[in-house]
N, C-alpha and C positions, 0 to 999 in steps of 0.2 A: 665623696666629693663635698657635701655639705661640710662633714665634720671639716674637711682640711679648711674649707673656706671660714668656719665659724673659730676656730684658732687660731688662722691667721688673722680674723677681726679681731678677736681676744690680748692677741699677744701685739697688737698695736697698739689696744685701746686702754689697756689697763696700764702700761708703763705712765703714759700724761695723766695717769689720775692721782697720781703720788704725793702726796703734800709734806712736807715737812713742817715738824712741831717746834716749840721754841730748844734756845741750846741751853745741853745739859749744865751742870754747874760745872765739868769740866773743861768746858770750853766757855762757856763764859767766863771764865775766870781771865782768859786771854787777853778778852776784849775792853775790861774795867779799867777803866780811868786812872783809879787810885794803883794800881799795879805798875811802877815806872819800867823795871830790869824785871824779868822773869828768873834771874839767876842769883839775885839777892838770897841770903841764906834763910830766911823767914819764909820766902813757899818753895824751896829744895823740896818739901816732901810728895811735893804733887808729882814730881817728877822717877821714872824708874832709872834701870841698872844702865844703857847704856848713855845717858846724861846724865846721870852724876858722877860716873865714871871721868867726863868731860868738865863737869864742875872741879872733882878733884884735881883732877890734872891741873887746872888753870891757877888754884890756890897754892898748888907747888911752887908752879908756874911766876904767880905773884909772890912767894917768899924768898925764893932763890934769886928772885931779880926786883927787886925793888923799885928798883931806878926805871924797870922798861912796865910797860903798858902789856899786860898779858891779855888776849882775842880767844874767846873761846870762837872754836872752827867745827858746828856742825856737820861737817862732810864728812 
């Protein structure tokens, strides 16, 4: 009986003591000022297989149509 009651005080008490540390450089990177489009080709490389996948497509996207406005569509 003890034990069930002292894990049930444990597993309440230890989740709210969690702190979070500052953010990494890769997610900092999100948050900077100086960053206007994340999709500029100058930090392409932070990004993996299924975005750039989506980067490529859109520079298609923009050569074959000129004239229209190409939307990369995260979904």
């Amino acid at each position: 009986m003890r034990l069930t009651v002292l894990v049930a005080a444990l597993s309440i008490a230890l989740p709210g003591a969690a702190v979070a540390g500052p953010a990494s450089d890769a997610v900092k990177f999100f948050y900077v000022p100086a960053v206007k489009f994340e999709a500029d080709e100058q930090y392409r490389d932070r990004f993996t297989e299924p975005v750039t996948k989506l980067f490529e497509l859109n520079d298609q996207a923009t050569k074959t149509n000129p004239d229209q406005v190409a939307c990369i569509d995260f979904n």
